[in-house]
C-alpha positions as CSV (number, residue, x, y, z in Angstrom):
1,X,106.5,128.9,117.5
2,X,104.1,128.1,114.7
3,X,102.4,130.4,112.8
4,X,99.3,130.9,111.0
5,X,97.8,133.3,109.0
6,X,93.9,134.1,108.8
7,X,92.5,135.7,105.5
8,X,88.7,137.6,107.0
9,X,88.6,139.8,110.1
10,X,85.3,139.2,110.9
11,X,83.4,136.9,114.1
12,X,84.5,133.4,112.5
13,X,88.2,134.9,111.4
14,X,89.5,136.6,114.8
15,X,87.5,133.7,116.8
16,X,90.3,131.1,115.0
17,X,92.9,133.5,115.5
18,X,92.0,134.5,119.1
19,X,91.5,129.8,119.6
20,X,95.1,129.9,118.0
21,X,96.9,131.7,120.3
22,X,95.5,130.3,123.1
23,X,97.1,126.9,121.4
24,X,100.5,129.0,121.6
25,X,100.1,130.1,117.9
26,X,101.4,133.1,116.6
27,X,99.1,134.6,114.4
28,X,98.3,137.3,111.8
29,X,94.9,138.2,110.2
30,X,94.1,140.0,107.0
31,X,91.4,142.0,106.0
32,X,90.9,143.8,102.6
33,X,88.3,146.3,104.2
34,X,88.6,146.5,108.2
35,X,87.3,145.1,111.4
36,X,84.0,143.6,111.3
37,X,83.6,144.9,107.6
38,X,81.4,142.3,105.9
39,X,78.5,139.9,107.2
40,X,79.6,141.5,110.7
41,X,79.3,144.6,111.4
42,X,75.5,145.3,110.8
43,X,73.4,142.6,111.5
44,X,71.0,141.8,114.2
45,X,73.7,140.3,116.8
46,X,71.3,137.5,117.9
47,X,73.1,134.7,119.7
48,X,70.3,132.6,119.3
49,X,71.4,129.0,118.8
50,X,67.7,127.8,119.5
51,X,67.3,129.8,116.0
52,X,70.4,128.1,113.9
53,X,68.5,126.3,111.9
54,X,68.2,125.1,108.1
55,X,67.4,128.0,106.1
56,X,65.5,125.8,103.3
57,X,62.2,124.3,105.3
58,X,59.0,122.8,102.6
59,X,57.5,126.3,103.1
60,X,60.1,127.4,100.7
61,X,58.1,125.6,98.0
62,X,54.7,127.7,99.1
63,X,56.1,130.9,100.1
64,X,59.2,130.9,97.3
65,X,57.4,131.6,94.1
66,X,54.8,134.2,96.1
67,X,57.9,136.0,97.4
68,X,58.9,136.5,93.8
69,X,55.8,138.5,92.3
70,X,55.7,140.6,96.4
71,X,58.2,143.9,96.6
72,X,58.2,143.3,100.1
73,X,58.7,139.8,100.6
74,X,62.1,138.8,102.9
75,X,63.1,136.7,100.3
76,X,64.4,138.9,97.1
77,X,66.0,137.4,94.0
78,X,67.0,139.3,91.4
79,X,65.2,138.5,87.4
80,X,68.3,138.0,85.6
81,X,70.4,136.2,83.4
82,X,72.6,134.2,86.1
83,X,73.2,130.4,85.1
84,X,75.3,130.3,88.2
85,X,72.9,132.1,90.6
86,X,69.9,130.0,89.0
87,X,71.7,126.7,89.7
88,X,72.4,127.4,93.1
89,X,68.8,128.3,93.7
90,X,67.6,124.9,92.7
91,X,69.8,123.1,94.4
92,X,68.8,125.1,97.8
93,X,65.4,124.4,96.8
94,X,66.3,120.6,96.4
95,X,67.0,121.1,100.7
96,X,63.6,122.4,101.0
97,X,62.3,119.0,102.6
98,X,61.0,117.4,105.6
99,X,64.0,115.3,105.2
100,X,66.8,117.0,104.7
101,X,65.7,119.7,107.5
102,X,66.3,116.7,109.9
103,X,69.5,116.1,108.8
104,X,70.7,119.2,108.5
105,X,69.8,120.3,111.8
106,X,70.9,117.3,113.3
107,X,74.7,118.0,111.5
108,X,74.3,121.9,113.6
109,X,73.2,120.5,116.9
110,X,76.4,119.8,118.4
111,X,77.9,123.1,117.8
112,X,74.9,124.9,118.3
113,X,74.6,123.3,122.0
114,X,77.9,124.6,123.1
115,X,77.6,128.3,120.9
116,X,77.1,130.8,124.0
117,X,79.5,129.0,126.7
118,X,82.3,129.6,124.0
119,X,81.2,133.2,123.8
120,X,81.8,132.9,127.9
121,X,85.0,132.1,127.0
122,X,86.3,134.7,125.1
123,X,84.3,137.4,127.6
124,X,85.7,135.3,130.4
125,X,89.1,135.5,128.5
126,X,89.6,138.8,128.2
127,X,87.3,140.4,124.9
128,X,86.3,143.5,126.4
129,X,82.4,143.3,125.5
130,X,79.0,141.7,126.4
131,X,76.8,139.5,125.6
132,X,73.0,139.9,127.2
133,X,70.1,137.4,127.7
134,X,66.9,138.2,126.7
135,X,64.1,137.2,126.9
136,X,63.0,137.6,122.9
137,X,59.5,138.7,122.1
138,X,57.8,137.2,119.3
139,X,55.1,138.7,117.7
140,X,52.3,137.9,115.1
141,X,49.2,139.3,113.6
142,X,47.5,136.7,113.6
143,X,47.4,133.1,115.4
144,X,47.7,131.3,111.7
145,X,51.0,132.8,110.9
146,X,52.7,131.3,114.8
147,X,53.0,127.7,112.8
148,X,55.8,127.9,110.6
149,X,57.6,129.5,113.9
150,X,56.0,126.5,116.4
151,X,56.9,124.1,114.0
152,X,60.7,125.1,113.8
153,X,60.8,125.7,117.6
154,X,59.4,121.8,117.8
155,X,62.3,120.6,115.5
156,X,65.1,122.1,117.6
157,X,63.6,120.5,120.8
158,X,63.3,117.2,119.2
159,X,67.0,117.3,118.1
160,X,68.1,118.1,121.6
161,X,68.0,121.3,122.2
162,X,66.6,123.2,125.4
163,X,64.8,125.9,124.2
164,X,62.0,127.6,126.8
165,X,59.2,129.5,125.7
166,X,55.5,130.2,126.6
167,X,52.8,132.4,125.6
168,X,53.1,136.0,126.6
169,X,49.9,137.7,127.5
170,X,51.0,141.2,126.6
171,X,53.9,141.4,124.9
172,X,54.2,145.5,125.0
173,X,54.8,144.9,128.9
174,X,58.1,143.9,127.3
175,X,58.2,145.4,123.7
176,X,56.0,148.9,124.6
177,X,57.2,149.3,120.8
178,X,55.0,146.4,119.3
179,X,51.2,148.2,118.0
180,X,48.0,146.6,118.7
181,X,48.4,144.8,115.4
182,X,50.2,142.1,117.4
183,X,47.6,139.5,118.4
184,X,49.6,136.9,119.5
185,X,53.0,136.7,121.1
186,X,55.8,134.6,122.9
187,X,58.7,135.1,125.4
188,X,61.8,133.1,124.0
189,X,64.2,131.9,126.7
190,X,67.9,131.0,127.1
191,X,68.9,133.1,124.1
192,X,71.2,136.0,124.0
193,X,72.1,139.0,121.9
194,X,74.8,141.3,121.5
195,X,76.3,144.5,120.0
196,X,78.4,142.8,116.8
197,X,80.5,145.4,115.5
198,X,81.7,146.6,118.9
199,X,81.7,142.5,120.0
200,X,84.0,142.1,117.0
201,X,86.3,145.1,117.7
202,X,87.2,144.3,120.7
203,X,88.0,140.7,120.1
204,X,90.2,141.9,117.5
205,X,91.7,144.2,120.6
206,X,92.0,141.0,122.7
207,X,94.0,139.3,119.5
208,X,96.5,142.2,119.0
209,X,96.8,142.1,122.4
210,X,98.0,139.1,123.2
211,X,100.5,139.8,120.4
212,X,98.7,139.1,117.3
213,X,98.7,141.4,114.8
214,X,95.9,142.7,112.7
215,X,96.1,144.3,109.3
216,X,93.6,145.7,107.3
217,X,93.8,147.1,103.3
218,X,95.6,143.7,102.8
219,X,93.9,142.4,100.4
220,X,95.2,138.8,99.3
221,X,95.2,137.9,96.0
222,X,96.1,134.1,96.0
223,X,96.9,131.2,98.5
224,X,100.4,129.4,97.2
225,X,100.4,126.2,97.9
226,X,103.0,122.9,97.2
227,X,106.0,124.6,98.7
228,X,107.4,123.5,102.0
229,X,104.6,125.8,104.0
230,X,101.2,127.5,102.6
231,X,101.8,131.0,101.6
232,X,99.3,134.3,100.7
233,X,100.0,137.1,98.0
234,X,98.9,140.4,98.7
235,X,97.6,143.1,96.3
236,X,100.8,144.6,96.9
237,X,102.9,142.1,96.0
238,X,103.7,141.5,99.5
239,X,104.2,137.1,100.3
240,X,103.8,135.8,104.1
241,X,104.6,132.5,104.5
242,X,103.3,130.3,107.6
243,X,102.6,126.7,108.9
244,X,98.9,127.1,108.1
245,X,96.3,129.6,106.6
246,X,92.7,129.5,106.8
247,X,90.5,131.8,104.3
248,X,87.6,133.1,106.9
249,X,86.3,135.3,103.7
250,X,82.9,134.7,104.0
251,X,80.3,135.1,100.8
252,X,83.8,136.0,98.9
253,X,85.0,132.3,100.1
254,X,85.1,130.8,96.4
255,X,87.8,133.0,95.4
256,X,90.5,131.9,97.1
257,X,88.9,128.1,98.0
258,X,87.9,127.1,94.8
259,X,91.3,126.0,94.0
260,X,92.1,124.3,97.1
261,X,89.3,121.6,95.7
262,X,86.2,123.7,97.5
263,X,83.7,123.3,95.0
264,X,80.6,124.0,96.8
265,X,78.6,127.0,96.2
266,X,78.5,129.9,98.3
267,X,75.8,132.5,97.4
268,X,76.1,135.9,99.5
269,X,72.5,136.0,100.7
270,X,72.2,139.5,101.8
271,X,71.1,141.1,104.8
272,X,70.0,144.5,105.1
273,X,69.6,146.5,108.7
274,X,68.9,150.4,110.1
275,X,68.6,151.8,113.1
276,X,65.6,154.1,114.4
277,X,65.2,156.5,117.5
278,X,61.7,154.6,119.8
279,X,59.6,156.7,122.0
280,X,60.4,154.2,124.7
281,X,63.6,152.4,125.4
282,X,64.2,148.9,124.0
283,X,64.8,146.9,126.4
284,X,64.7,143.0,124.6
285,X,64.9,141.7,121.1
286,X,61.7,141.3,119.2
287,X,61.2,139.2,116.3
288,X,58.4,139.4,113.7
289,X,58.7,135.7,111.9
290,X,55.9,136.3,109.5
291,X,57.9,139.1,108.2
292,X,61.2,137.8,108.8
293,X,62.4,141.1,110.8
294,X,64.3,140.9,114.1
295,X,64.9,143.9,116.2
296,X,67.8,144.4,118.3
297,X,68.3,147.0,121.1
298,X,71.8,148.8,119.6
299,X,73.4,151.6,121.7
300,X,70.1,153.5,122.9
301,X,68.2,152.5,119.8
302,X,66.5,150.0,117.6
303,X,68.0,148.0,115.0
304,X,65.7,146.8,112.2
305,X,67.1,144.2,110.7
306,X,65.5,141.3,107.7
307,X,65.8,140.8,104.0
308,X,67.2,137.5,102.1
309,X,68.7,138.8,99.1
310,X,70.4,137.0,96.6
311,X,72.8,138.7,94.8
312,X,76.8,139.1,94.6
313,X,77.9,140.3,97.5
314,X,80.0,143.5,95.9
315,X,76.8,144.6,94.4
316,X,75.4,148.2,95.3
317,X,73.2,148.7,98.3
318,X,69.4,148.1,97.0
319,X,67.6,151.3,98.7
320,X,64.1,149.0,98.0
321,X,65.4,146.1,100.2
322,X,65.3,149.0,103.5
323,X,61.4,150.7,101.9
324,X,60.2,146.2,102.0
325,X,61.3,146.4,105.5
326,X,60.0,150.1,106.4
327,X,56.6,149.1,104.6
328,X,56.7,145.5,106.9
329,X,57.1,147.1,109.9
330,X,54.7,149.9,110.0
331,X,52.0,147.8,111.0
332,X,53.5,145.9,113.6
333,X,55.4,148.3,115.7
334,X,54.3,151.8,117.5
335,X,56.3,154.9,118.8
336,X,59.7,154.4,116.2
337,X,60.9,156.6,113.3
338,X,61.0,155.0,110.6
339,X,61.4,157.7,108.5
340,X,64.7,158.7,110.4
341,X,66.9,156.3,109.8
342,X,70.6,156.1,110.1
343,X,73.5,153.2,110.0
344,X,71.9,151.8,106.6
345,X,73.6,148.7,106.1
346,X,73.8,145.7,103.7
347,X,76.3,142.1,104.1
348,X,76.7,139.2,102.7
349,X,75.8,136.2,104.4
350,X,77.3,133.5,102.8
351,X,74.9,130.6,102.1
352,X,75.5,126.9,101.4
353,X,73.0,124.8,99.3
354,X,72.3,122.4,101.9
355,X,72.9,124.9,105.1
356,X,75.8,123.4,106.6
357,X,79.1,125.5,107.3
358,X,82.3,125.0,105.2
359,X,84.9,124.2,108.0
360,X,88.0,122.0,107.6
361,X,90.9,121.2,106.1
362,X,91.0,121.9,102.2
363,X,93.4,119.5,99.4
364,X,96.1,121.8,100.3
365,X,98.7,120.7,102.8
366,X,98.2,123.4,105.8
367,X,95.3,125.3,104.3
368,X,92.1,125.1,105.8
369,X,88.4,127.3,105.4
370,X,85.9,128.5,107.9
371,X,83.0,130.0,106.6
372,X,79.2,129.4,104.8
373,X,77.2,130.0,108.4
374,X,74.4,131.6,106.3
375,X,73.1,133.3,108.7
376,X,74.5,132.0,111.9
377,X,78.4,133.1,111.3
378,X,77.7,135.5,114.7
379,X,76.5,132.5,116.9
380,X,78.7,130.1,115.7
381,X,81.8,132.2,114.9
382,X,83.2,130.9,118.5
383,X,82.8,127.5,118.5
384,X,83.8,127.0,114.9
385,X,87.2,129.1,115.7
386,X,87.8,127.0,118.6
387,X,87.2,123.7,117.2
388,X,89.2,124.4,113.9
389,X,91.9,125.2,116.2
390,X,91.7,122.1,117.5
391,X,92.1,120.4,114.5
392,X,95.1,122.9,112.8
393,X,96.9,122.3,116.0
394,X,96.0,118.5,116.4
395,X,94.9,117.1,113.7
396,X,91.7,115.8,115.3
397,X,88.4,116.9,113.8
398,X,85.7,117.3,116.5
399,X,82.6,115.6,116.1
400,X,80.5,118.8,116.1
401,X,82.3,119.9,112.9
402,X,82.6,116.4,111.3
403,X,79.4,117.0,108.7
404,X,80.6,120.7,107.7
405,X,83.8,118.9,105.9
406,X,84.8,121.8,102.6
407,X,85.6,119.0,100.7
408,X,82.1,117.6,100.6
């Protein structure tokens, strides 16, 4: 039986392992931390493919430098000395066009057309969780500040994508938790949401048991390649050999890739998230795009999720990235403590330049990476585990992953 071995025991990481097995692989995945421990665990758990979309749009060349001098702004960079961090910046800039937003969302179409029937899959397959439709509310202030949103919702459709929405009169008969601040509103269809962390866990149930095994506090060090098979080095000192490996690390990626000829850039872009107690119970997601917060119903409460920070991802939790969000969402929502909050959580999303995953084979024989989602790894983790199954076990590369080729 062949073997494989998956570095990253998040969405994208157990979805290949869990693909594998159905291809009769025998697998083994490796975490440093645990389950669901990075990009994972704590963010807003849309599965809202009608949302995948570019991150850099040409209001990143209006609302970028404003962000910058505004404490509260989504988008948080750090002043520092980083030539690194710098040079990725421009170069995601450089994406920030009319242009290349076509083409990048016309490269995530395919896979973002099939995202939710592969999470039916893995439900219908035996992961012992849910995923739940919504409708999503989303809110503005005022009618100006719907364009940016109409705009994107506009791109999707004309790339092929069915995604229904309409006005909604009053948006508190769905979101009681939205204040009057909230002028204008819309109900967002065919869309989903989940519960990540437990989503994760028990697909990582479903892996082990089918007779996979899952280990974490195995940190690997180093992929060895040019001997008959790909190998890993643990911390410990520990080697597994196997017919393939593929590094599912998210924003900590480069480490391990780099020298399997992955040269592009992945900045952790970091998410922050909390969850507060509401008066009345959430019911649907609610998404305030102005602000850039989304808010997820999360076992009988709300989670507040927003912030693109651009740090490294081992950096300490930023208390100030959860105060911008607290001081954002005051106005907008009614009848939730902010001031008790628990589950504070920062990841690292990892972020390509040009917005396009990092999925394929590398320059080592057998060795392959899955990863650079940005912030889609959630909706996409499925689909990109299943298709880079295909192609470890095949050798054919599915059209749908064709533009998100590592060695680019």
């Amino acid at each position: 039986m062949a073997r494989s071995i998956i570095i990253g025991a998040g969405m994208v990481g157990l979805a290949t392992a869990w693909h594998l097995q159905e291809r009769g692989v025998e697998v083994t995945v490796l975490d440093r931390t645990g389950i669901a421990a990075g990009a994972s665990w704590g963010n807003a758990g849309w599965l809202t493919p009608g949302k995948a979309i570019p991150l850099a749009d040409p209001s990143l060349w209006t609302y970028g430098p404003r962000a910058l001098l505004d404490r509260d702004a989504a988008l948080h960079v750090p002043f520092r000395v980083d030539a690194a961090l710098w040079s990725f910046l421009a170069r995601f800039a450089s994406h920030g066009t009319s242009r290349a937003w076509d083409r990048t969302m016309a490269a995530l179409t395919p896979i973002d057309r099939i995202a939710l029937e592969c999470f039916d899959e893995l439900t219908d397959g035996g992961v012992g969780s849910w995923t739940r439709e919504g409708p999503f509310v989303i809110g503005f202030a005022d009618r100006s500040h719907s364009k940016g949103f109409l705009k994107e919702i506009a791109g999707v459709i004309r790339h092929g994508q069915d995604v229904p929405f309409e006005p909604l009169d009053d948006p508190r008969s769905l979101a009681p938790m939205l204040s009057d601040a909230v002028k204008v509103a819309y109900r967002l269809e065919g869309q989903r949401f989940l519960e990540p962390a437990p989503f994760v866990e028990a697909l990582a149930g479903a892996v082990v048991a089918r007779g996979g095994a899952v280990r974490t506090d195995a940190e690997v060090t180093a992929v060895v390649t040019g001997g008959a098979r790909p190998a890993v080095v643990l911390a410990s000192g520990e080697r597994l050999d196997a017919d393939s490996v593929v590094v599912a690390t998210g924003a900590w990626m480069p480490r391990l890739a780099r020298e399997l000829g992955v040269k592009t850039r992945v900045q952790a872009g970091r998410g922050y998230s909390f969850t507060v107690a509401t008066e009345q119970p959430a019911e649907h997601p609610i998404y305030l795009p102005f602000q850039r917060i989304a808010c997820t119903p999360y076992q009988g409460r709300l989670r507040v999720a927003g912030t693109m920070e651009f740090r490294g991802p081992d950096e300490p939790f930023q208390a100030r990235r959860v105060q911008a969000i607290v001081n954002q969402s005051r106005v907008l929502l009614r009848g939730v403590d902010l001031d008790d909050r628990q589950d504070e959580w920062v990841g690292s999303r990892p972020v390509t330049p040009d917005g396009l995953p990092l999925v394929g084979a590398t320059r080592a024989a057998g060795v392959y990476v899955a990863g650079g989602h940005g912030m889609w790894g959630i909706v996409l983790g499925p689909a990109t585990g299943k298709l880079l199954a295909e192609q470890i076990t095949t050798g054919r590369v599915d059209p749908a992953i064709a533009a998100f080729d590592p060695l680019r």
